[in-house]
N, C-alpha and C positions, 0 to 999 in steps of 0.2 A: 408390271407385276414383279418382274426383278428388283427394281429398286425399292418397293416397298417391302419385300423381305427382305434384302439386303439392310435396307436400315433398321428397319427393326429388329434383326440379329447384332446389327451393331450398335443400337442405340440402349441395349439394356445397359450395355458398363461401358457408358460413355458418361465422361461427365455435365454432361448437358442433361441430362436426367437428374443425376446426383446430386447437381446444384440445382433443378426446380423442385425436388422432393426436401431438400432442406430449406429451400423458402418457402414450399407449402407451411409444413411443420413448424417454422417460425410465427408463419402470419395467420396460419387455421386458415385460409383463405384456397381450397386446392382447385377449384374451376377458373378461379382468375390466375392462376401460376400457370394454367394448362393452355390456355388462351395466348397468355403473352409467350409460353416458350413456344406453340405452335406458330407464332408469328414469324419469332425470330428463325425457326427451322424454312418457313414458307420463303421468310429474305434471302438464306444464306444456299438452300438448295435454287433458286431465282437465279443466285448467283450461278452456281454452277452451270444451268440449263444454259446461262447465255455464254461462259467460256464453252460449253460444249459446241455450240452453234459456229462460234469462232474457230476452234477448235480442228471439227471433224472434217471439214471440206481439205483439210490441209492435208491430210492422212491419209495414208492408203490402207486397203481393207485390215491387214496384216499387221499395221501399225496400231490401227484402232485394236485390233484384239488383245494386243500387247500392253495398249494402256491399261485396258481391263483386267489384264493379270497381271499388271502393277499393283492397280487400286483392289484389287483381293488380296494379293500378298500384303499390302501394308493393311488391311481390316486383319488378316492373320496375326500379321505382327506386334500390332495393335490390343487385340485381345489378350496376347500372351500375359499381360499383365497387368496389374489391376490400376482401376483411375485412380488417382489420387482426390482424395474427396478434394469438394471446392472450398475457399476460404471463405468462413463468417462476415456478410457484409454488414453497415452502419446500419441497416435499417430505414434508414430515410426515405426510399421510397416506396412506393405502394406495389402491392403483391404483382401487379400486372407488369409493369414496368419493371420491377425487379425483374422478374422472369422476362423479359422481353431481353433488358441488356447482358443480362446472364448469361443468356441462351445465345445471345449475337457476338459477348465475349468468349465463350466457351465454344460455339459449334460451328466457326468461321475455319473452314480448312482441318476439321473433321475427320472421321472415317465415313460415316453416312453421308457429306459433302460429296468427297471424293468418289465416294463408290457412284453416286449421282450423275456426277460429271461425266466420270468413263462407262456407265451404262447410257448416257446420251450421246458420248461418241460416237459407241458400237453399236447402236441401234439408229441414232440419227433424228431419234426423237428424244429432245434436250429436256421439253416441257413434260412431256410425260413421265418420265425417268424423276424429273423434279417434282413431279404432282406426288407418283407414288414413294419417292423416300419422306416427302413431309410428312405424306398420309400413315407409312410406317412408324416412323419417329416421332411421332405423337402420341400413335399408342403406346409405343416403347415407355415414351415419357411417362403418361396417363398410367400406365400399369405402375410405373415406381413410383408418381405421386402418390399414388391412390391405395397402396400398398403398406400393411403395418410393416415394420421398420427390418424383423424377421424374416417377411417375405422378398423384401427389396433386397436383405442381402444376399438372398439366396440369387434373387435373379441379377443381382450385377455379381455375385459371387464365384468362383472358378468352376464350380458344378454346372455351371452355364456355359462359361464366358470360353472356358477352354475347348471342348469340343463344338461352338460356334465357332473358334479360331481355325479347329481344325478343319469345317467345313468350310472354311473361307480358303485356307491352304491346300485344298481340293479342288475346290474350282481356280483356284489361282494357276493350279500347274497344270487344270484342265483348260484353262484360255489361252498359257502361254504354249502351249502341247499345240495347237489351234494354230496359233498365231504363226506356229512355224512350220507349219503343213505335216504335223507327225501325227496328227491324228485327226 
C-alpha cells in the first residue's frame, strides 16, 4: 500500500505521465497509451523488486531505513521542480508502442522506481512494493491522460506537486529519524 501512494504522489509531475498524455493527444488513441505506459511501469518497477531482492539481504535493519529516507528525500527533491515536458517524437510508431518505449525511456530510474525499490528493501517484500507502485502509477498516469489539458496542469502543477514534495520530505526525515534510533 505504500508504494502505491508513494507512486502515485509521484507519478503526477513525473514525466512518464507527461509524455503518455502527449502521445494520447497526438494519436486520439488514450486506452492504447495507458496500456503501453502501464507496461513499461510493470518492466521498470519488475526492475526494482528484483535489485530489491538483491539488495535487502545485504542490509541491516537500520540501513534499510536509511535507503528509504534516501529514496523520500530524493521524491522530495524531485518534486521541488517541475518536469520538463518530453520532446515531440516522429510519430512512427503506434500509440501503444509509443507509450511502451516512452514510458521505458522516461521512467527507468525514476522517482516512483526508486521509491519501489527502497519500499521492498524495508519491507522485504520486492513484488509487492513493485505490484503497488505499477498499480499507482498508472492511475497517476490514466488521470493525466484522461485529463483535459487544464486539469493536467493543475495536477503536474506546483499546487500539487509542492506540497507532495513536502510530504515526501516528512517522511524522509521521519525514516531517517528511524534509521538512527531517534525516534
Amino acid at each position: 500500500m505504500a508504494a502505491l501512494v508513494a507512486a502515485l504522489a509521484a507519478q503526477l509531475s513525473d514525466r512518464v505521465g507527461l509524455g503518455a498524455a502527449a502521445i494520447a493527444g497526438r494519436t486520439g488513441r488514450a486506452g492504447a497509451v495507458i496500456l503501453g505506459t502501464a507496461l513499461a511501469l510493470a518492466i521498470a518497477n519488475a526492475l526494482a523488486a528484483g535489485a530489491a531482492a538483491v539488495i535487502a539481504p545485504l542490509l541491516t535493519p537500520n540501513a534499510r531505513a536509511l535507503f528509504l529516507a534516501l529514496a523520500l528525500g530524493s521524491a522530495a527533491l524531485g518534486g521541488i521542480g517541475a518536469a520538463k515536458p518530453p520532446r515531440e517524437g516522429g510519430g512512427r510508431l503506434g500509440p501503444f508502442t509509443a507509450a511502451l518505449v516512452s514510458g521505458l525511456a522516461l521512467g527507468l530510474g525514476d522517482r516512483s522506481q526508486f521509491l519501489a525499490g527502497a519500499i521492498g528493501v524495508r519491507s522485504g517484500a520486492g513484488i509487492f512494493a513493485a505490484t503497488g507502485a505499477t498499480i499507482g502509477g498508472t492511475v497517476a498516469v490514466a488521470a493525466l491522460v484522461l485529463a483535459e489539458p487544464g486539469l493536467r496542469r493543475v495536477l503536474a502543477g506546483p499546487m500539487v506537486r509542492l506540497p507532495l514534495a513536502a510530504l515526501f520530505a516528512l517522511a524522509a526525515i521521519a525514516a531517517a529519524l528511524s534509521a538512527f534510533r531517534l525516534i
